[in-house]
Biopython code that builds the backbone (N, CA, C, O; Angstrom):
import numpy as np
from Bio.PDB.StructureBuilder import StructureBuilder

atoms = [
    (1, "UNK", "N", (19.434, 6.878, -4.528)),
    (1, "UNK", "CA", (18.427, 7.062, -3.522)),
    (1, "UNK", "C", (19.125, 6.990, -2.172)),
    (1, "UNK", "O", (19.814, 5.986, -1.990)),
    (2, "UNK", "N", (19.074, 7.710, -1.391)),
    (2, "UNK", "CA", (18.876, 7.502, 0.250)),
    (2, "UNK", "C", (18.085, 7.109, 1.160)),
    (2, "UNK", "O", (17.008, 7.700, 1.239)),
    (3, "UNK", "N", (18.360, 6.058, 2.066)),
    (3, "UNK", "CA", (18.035, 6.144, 3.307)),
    (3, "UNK", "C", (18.187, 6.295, 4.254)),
    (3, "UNK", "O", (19.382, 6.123, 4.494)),
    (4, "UNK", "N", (17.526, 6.608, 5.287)),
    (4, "UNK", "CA", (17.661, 6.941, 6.615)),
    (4, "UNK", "C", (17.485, 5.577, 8.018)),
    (4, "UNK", "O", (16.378, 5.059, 8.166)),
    (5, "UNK", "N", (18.281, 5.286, 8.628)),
    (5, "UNK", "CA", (18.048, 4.250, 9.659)),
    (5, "UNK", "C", (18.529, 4.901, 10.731)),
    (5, "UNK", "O", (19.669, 5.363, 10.773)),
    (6, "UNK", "N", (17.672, 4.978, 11.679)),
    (6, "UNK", "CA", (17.720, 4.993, 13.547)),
    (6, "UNK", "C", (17.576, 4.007, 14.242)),
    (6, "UNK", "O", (16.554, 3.351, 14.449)),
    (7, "UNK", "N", (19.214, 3.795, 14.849)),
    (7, "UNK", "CA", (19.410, 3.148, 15.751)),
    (7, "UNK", "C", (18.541, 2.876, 17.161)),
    (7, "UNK", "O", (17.692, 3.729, 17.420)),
    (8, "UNK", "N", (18.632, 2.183, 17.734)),
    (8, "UNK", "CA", (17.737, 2.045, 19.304)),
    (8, "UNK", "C", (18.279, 3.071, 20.162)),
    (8, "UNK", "O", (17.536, 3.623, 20.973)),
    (9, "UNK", "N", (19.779, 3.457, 20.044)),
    (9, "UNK", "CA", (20.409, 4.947, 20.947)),
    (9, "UNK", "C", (19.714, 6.180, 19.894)),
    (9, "UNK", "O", (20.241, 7.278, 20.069)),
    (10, "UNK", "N", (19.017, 6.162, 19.222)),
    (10, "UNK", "CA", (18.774, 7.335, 18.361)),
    (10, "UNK", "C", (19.272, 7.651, 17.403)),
    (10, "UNK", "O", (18.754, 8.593, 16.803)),
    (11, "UNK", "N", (20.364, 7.077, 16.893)),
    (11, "UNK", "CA", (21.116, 7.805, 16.087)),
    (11, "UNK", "C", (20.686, 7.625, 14.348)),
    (11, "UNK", "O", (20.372, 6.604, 13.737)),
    (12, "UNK", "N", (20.767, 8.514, 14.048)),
    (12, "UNK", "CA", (20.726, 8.344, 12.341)),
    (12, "UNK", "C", (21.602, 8.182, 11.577)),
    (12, "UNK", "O", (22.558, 8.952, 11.483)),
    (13, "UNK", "N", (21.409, 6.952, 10.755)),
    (13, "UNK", "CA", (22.493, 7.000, 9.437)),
    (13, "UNK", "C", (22.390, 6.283, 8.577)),
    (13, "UNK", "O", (22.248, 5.070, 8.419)),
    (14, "UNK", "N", (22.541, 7.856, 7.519)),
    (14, "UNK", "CA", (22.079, 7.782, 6.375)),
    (14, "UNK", "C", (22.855, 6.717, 5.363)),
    (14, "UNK", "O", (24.007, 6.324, 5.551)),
    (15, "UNK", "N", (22.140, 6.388, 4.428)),
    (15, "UNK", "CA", (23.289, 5.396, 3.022)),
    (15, "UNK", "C", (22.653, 5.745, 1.763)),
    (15, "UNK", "O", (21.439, 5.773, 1.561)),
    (16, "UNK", "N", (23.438, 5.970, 1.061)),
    (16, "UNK", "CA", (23.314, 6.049, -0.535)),
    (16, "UNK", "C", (22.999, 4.408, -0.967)),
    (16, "UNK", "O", (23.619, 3.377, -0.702)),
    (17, "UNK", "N", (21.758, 4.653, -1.746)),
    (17, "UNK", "CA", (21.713, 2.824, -2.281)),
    (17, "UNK", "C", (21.655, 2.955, -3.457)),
    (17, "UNK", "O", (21.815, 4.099, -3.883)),
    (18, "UNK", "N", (21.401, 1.824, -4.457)),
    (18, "UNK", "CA", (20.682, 2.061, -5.960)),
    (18, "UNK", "C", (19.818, 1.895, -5.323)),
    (18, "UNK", "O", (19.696, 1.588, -4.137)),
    (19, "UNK", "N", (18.738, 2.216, -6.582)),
    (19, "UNK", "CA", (17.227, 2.057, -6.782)),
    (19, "UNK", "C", (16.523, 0.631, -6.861)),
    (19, "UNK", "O", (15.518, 0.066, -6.427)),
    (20, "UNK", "N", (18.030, 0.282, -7.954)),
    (20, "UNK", "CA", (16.973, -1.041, -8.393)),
    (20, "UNK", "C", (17.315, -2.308, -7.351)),
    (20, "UNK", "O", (16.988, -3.465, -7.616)),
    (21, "UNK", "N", (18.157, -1.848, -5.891)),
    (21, "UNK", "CA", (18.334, -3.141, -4.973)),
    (21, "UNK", "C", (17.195, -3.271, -4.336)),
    (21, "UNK", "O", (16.383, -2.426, -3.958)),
    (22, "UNK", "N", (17.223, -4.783, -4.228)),
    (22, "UNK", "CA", (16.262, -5.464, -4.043)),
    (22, "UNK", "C", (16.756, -5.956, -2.385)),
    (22, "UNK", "O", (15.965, -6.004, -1.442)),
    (23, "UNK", "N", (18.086, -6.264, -2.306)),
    (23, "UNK", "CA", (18.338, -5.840, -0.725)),
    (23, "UNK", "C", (19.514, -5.225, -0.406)),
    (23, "UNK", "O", (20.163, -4.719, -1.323)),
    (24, "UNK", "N", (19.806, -5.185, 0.412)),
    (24, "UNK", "CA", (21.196, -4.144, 0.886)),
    (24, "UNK", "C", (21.528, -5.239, 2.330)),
    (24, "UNK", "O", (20.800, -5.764, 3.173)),
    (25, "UNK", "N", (23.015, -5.232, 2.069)),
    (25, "UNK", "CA", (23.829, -5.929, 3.100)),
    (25, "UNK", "C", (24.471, -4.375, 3.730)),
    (25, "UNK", "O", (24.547, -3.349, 3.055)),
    (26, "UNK", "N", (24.836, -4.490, 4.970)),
    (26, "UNK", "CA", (25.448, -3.549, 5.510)),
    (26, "UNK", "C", (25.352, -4.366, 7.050)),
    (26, "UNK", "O", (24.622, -5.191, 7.600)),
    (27, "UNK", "N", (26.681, -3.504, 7.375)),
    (27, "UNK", "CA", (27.674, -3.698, 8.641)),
    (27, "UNK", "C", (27.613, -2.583, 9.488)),
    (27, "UNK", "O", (28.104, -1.552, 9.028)),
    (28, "UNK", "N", (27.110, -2.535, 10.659)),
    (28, "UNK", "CA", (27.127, -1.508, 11.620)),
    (28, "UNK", "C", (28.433, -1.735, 12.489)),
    (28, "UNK", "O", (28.475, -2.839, 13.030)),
    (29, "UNK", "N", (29.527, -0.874, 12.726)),
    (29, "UNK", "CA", (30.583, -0.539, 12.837)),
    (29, "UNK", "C", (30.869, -0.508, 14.344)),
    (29, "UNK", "O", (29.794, -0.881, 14.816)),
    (30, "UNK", "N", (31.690, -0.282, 15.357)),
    (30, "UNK", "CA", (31.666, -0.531, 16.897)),
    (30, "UNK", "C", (30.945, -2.711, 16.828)),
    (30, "UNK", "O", (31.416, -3.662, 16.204)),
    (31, "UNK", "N", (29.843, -2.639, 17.682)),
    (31, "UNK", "CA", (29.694, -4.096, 17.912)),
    (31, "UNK", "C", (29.413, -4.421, 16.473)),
    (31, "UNK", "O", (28.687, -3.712, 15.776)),
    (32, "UNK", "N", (30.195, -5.858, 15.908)),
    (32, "UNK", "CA", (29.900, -6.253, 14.824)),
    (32, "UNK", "C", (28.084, -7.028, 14.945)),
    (32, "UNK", "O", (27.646, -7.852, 15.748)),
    (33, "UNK", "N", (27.356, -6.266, 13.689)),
    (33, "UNK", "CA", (26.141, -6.794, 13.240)),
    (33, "UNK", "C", (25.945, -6.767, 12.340)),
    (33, "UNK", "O", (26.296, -5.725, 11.788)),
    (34, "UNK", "N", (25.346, -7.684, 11.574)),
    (34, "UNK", "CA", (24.804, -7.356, 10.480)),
    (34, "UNK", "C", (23.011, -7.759, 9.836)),
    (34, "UNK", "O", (22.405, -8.830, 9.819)),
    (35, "UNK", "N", (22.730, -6.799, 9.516)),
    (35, "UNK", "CA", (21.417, -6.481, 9.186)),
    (35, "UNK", "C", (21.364, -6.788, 7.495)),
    (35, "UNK", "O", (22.266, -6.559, 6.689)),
    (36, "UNK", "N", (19.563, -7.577, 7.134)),
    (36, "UNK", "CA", (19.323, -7.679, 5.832)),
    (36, "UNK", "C", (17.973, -6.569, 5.814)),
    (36, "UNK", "O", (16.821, -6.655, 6.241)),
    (37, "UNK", "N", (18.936, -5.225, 4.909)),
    (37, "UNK", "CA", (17.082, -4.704, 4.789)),
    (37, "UNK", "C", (16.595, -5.524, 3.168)),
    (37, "UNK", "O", (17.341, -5.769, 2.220)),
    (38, "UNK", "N", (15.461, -5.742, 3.263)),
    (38, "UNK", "CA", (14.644, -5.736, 2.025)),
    (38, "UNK", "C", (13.536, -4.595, 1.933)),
    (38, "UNK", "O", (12.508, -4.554, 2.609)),
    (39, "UNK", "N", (13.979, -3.589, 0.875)),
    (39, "UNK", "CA", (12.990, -3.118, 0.174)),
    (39, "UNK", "C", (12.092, -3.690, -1.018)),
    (39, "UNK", "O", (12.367, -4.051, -2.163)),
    (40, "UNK", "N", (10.741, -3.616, -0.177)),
    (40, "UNK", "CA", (9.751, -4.369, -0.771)),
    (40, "UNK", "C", (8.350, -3.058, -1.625)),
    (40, "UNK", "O", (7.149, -2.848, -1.455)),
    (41, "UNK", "N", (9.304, -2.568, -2.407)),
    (41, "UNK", "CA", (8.456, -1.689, -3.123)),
    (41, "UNK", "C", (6.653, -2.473, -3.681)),
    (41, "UNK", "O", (5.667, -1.804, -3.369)),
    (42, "UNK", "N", (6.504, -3.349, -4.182)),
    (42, "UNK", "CA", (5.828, -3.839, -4.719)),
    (42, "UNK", "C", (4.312, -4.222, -3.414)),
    (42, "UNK", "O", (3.258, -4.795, -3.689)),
    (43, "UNK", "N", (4.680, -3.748, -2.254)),
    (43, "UNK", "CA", (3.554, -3.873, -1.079)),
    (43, "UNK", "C", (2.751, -2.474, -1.204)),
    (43, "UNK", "O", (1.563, -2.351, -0.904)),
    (44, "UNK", "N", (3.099, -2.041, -1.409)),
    (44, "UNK", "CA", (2.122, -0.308, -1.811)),
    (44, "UNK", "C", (1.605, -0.420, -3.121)),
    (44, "UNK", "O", (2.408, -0.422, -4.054)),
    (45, "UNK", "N", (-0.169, -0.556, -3.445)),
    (45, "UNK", "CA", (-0.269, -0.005, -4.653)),
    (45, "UNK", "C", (-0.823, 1.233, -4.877)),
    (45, "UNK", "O", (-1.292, 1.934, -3.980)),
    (46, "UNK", "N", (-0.777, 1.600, -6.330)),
    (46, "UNK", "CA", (-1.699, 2.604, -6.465)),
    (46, "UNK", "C", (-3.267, 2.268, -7.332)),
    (46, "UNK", "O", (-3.341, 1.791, -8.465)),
    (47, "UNK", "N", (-4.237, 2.597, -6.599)),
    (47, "UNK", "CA", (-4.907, 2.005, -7.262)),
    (47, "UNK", "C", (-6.474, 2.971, -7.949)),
    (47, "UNK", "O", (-6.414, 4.016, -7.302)),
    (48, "UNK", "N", (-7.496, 3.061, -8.708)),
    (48, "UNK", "CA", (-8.188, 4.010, -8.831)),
    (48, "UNK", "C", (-9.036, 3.529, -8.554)),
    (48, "UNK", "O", (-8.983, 2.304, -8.443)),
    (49, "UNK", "N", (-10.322, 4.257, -8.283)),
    (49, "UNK", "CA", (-11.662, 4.168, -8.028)),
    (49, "UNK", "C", (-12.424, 4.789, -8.884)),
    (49, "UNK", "O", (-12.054, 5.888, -9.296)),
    (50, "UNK", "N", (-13.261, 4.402, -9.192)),
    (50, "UNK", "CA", (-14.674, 5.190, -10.665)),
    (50, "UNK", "C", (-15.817, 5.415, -9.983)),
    (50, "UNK", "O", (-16.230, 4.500, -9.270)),
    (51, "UNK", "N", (-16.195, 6.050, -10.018)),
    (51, "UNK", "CA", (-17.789, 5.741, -9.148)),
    (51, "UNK", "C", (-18.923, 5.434, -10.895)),
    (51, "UNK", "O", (-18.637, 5.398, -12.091)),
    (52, "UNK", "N", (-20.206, 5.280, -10.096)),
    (52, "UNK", "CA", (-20.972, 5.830, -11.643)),
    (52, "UNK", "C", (-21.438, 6.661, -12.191)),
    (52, "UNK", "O", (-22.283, 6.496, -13.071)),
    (53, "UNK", "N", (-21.019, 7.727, -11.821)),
    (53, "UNK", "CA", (-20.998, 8.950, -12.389)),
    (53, "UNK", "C", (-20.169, 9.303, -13.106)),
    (53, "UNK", "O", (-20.349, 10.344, -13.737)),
    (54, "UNK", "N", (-18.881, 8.501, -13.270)),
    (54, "UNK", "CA", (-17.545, 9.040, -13.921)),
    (54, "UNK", "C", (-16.383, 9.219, -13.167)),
    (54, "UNK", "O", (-15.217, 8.985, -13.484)),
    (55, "UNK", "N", (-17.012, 9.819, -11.761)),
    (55, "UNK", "CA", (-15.400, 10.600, -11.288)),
    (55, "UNK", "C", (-14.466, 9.306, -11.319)),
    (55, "UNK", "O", (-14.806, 8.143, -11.534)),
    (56, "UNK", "N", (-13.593, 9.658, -11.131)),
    (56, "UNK", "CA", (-12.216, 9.003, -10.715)),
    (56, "UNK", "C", (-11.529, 9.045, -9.728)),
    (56, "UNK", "O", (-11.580, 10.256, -9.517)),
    (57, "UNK", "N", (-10.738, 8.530, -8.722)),
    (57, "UNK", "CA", (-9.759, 9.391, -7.795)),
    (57, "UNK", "C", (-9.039, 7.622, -7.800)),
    (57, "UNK", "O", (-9.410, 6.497, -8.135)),
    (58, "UNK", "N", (-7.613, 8.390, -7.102)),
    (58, "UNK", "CA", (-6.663, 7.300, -6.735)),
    (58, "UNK", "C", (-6.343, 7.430, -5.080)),
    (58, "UNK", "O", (-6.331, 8.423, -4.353)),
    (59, "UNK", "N", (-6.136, 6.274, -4.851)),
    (59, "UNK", "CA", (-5.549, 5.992, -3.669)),
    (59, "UNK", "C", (-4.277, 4.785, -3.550)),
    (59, "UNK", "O", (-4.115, 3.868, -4.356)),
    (60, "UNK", "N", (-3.307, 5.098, -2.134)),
    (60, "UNK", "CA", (-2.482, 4.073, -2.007)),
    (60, "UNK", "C", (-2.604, 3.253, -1.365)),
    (60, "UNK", "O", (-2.335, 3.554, -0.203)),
    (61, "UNK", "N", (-2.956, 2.071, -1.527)),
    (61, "UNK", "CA", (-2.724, 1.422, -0.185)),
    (61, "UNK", "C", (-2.267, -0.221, 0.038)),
    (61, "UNK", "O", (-2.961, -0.683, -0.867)),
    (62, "UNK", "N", (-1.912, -0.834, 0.339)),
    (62, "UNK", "CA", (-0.995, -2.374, 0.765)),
    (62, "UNK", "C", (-1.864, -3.487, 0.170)),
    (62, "UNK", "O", (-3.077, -3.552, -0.030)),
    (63, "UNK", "N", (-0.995, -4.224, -0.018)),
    (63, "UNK", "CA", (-1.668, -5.245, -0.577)),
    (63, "UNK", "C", (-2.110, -6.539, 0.577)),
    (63, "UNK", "O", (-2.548, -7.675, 0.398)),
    (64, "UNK", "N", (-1.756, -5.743, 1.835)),
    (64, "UNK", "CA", (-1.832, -7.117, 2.663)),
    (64, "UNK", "C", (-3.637, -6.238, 3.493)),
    (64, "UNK", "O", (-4.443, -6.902, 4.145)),
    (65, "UNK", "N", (-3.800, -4.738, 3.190)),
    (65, "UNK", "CA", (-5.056, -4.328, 3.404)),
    (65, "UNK", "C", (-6.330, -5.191, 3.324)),
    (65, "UNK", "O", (-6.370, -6.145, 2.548)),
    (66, "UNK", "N", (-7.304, -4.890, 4.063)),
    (66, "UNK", "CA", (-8.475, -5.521, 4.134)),
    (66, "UNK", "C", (-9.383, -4.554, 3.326)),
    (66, "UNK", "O", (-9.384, -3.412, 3.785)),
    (67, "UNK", "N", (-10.200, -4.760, 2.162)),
    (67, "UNK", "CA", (-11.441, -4.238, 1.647)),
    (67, "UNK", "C", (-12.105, -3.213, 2.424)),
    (67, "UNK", "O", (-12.561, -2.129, 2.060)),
    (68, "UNK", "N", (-12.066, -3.890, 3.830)),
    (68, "UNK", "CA", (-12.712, -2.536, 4.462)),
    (68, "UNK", "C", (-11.613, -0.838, 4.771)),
    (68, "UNK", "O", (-11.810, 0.348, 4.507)),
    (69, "UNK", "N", (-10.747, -1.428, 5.283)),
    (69, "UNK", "CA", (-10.125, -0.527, 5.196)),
    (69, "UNK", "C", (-9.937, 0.439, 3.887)),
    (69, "UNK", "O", (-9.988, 1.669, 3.887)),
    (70, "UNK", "N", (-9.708, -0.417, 2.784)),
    (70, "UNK", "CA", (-9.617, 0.808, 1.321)),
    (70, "UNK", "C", (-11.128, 1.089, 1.224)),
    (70, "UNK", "O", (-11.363, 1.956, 0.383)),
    (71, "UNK", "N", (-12.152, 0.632, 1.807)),
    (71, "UNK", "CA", (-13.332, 1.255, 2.124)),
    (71, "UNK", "C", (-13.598, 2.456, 2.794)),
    (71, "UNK", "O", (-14.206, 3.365, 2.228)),
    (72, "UNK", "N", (-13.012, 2.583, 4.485)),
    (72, "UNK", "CA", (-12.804, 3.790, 4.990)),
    (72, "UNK", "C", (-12.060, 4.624, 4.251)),
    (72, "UNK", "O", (-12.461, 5.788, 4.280)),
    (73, "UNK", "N", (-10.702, 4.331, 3.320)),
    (73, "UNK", "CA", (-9.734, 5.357, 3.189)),
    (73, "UNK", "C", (-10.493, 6.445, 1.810)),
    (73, "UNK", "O", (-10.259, 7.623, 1.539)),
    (74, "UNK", "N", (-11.442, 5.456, 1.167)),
    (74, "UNK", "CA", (-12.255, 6.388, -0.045)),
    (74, "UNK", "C", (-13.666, 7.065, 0.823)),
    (74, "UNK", "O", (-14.549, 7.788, 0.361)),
    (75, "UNK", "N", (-13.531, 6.621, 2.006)),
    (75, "UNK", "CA", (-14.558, 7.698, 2.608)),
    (75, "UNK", "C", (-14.224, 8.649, 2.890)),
    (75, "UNK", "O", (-14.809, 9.707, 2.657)),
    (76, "UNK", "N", (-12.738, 8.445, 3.720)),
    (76, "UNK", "CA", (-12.161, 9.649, 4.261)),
    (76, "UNK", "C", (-11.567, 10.850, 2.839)),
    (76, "UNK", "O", (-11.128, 12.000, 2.809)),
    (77, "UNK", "N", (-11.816, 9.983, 2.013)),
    (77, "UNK", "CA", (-11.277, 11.245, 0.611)),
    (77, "UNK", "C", (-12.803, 11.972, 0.123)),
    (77, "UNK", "O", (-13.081, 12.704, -0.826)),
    (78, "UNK", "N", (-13.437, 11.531, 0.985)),
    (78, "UNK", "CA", (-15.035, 12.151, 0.358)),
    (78, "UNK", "C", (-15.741, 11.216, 0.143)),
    (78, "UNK", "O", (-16.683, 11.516, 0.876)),
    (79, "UNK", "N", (-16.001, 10.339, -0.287)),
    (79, "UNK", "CA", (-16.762, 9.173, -0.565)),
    (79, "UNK", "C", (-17.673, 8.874, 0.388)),
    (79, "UNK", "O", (-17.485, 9.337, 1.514)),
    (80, "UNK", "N", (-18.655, 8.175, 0.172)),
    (80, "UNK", "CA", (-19.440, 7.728, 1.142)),
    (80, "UNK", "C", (-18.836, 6.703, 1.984)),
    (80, "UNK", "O", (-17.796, 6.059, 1.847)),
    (81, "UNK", "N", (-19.958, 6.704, 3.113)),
    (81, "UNK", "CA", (-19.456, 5.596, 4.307)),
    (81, "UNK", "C", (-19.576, 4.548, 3.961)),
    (81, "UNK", "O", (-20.460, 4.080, 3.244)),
    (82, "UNK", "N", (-18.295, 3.823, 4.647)),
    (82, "UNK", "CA", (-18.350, 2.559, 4.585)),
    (82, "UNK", "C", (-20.003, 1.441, 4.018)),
    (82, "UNK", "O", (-20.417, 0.726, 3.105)),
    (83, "UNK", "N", (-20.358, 1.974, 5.266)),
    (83, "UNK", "CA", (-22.145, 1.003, 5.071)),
    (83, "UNK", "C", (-22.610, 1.227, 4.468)),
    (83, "UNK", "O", (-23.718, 0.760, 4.730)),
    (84, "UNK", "N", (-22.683, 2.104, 2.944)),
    (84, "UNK", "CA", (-23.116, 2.407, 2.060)),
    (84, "UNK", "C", (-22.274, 2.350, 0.416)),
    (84, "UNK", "O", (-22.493, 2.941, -0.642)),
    (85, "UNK", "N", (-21.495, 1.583, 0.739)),
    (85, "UNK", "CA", (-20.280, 1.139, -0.281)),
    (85, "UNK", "C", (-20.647, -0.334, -0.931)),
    (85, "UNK", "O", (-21.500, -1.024, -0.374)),
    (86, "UNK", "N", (-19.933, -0.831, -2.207)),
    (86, "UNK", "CA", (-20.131, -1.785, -2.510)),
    (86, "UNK", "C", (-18.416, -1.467, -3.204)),
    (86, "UNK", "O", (-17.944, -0.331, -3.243)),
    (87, "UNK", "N", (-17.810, -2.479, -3.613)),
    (87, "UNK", "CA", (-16.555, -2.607, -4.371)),
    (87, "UNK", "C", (-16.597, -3.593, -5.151)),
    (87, "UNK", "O", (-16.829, -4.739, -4.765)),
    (88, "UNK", "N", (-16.402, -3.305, -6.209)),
    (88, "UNK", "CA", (-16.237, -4.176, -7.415)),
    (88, "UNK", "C", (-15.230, -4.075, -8.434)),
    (88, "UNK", "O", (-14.797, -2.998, -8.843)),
    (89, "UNK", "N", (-14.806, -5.366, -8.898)),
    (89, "UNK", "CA", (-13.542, -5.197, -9.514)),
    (89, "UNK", "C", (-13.322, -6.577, -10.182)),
    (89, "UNK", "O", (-13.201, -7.590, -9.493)),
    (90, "UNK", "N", (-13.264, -6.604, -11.747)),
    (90, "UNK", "CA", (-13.782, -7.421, -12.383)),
    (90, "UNK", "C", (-15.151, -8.106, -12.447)),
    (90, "UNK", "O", (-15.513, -9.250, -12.722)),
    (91, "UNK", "N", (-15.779, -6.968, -12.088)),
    (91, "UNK", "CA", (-16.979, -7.928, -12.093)),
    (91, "UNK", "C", (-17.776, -8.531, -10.786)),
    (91, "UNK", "O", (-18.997, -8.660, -10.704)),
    (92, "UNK", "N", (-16.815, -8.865, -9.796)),
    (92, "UNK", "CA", (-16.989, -9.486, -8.408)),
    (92, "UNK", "C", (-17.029, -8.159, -7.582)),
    (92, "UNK", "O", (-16.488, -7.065, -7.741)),
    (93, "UNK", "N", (-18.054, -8.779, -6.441)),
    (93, "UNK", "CA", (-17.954, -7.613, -5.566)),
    (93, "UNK", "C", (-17.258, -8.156, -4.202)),
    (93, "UNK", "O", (-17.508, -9.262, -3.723)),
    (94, "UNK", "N", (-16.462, -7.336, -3.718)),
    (94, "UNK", "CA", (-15.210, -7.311, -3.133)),
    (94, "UNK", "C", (-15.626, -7.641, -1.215)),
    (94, "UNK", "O", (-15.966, -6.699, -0.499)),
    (95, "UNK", "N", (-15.567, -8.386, -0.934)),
    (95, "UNK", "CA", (-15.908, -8.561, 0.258)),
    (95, "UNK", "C", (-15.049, -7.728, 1.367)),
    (95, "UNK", "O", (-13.865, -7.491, 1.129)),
    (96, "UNK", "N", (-15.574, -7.344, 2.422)),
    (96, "UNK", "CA", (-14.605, -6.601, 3.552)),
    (96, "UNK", "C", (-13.754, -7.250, 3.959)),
    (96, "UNK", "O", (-12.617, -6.819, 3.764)),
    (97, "UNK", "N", (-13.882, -8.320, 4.563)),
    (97, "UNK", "CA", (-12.922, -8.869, 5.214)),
    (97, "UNK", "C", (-11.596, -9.511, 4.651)),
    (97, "UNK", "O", (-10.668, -9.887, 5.368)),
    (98, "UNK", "N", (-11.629, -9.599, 3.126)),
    (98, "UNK", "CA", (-10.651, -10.094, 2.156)),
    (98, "UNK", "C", (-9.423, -8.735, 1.992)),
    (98, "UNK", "O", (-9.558, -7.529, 2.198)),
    (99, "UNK", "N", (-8.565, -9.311, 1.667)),
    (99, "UNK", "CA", (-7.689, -8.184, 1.282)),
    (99, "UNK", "C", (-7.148, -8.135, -0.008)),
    (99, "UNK", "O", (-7.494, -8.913, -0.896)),
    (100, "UNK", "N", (-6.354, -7.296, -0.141)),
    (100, "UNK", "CA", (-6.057, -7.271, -1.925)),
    (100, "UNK", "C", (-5.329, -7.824, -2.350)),
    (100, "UNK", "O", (-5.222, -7.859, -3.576)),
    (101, "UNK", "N", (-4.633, -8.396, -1.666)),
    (101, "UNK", "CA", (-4.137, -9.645, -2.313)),
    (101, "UNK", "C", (-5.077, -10.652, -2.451)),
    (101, "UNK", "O", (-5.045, -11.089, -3.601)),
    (102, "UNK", "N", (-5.553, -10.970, -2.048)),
    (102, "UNK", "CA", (-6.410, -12.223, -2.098)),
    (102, "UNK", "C", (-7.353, -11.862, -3.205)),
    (102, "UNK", "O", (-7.914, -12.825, -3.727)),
    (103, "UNK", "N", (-7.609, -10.812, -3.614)),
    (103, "UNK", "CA", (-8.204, -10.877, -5.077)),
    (103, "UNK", "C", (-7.547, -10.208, -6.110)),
    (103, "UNK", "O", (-8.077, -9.555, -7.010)),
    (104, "UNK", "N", (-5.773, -10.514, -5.832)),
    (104, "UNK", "CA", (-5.143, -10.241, -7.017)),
    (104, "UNK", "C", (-5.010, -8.781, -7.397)),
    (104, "UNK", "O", (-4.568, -8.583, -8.529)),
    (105, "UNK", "N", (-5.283, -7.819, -6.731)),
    (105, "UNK", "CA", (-5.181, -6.580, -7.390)),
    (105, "UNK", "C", (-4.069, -6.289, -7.423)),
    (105, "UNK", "O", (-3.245, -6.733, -6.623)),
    (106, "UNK", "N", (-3.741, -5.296, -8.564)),
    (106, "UNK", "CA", (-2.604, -4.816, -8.584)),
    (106, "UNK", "C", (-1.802, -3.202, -9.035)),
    (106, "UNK", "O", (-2.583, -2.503, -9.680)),
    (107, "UNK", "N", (-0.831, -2.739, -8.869)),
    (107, "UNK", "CA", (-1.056, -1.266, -9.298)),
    (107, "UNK", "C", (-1.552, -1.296, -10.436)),
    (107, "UNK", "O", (-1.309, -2.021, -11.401)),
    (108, "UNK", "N", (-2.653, -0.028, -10.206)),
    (108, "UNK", "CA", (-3.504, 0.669, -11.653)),
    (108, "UNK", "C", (-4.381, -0.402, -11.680)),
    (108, "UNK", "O", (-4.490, -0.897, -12.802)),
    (109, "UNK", "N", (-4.911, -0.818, -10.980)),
    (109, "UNK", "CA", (-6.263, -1.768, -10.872)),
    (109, "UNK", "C", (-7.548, -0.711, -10.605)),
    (109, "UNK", "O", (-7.499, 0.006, -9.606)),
    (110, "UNK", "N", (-8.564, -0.641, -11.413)),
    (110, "UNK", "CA", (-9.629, 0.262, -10.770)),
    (110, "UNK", "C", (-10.491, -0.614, -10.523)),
    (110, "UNK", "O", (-10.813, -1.599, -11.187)),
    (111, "UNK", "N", (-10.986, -0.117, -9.228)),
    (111, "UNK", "CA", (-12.218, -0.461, -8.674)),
    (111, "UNK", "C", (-13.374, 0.450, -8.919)),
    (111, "UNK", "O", (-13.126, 1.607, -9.257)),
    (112, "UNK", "N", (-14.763, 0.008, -8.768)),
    (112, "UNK", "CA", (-16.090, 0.396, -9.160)),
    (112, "UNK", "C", (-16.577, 0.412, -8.078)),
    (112, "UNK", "O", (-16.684, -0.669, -7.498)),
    (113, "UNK", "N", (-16.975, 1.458, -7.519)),
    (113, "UNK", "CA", (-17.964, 1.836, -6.507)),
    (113, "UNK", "C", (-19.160, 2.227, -7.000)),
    (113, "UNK", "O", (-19.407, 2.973, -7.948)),
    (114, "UNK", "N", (-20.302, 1.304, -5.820)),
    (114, "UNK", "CA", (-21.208, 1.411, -6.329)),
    (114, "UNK", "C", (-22.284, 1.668, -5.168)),
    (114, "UNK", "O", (-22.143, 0.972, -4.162)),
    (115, "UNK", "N", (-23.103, 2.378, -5.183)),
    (115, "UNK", "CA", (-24.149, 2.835, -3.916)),
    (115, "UNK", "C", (-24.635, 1.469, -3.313)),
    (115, "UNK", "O", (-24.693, 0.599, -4.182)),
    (116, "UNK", "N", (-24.936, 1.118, -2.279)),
    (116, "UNK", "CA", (-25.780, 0.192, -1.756)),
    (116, "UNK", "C", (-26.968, 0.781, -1.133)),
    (116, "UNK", "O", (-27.819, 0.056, -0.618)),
]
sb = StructureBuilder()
sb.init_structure("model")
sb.init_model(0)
sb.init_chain("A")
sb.init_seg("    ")
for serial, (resi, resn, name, xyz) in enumerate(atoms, 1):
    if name == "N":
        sb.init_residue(resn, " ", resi, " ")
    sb.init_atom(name, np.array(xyz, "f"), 0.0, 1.0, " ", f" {name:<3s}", serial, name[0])
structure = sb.get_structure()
């Protein structure tokens, strides 16, 4: 895999990494620095939605997200508005102001939308 890093002068440069690092040490060359990136794959999920009709659709989104927000983002895919949403998932219905972490979701978690 590659990445790409830009400097504060602009500059780009690229590095070959593995996949499966969990961080990367590297040395920027001229003034000695050194930088820890962590790639934190596991902050993006993917997650589905059902309505009760059947459909299905997926969306991505963070685990540090607020309910409402993956609220707007299934509106903006077509779904109804926000104020007319309910989220449920296991059973519990999903409060706005909580985020997904805080109720444990995780990739391939579906949520249940339900009319209010």
């Amino acid at each position: 895999m590659q990445i790409s890093i830009k400097t504060v002068e602009g500059k780009s440069i690229n590095l070959d990494v593995d996949d499966s690092s969990d961080t990367i040490d590297l040395k920027i060359h001229g003034l000695t620095r050194e930088m820890i990136i962590r790639l934190d794959s596991d902050q993006v999920l993917r997650i589905f939605v059902l309505t009760l009709a059947g459909k299905v659709s997926n969306l991505e989104v963070e685990k540090n997200e607020t309910i409402e927000n993956v609220m707007t983002k299934i509106h903006e895919k077509g779904g109804p508005p926000v104020d007319k949403q309910k989220l449920i998932f296991k059973g519990i219905q999903l409060e706005k102001g909580r985020t997904m972490a805080y109720y444990k979701i995780k990739t391939d978690s579906t949520l249940v939308i339900v009319p209010r």
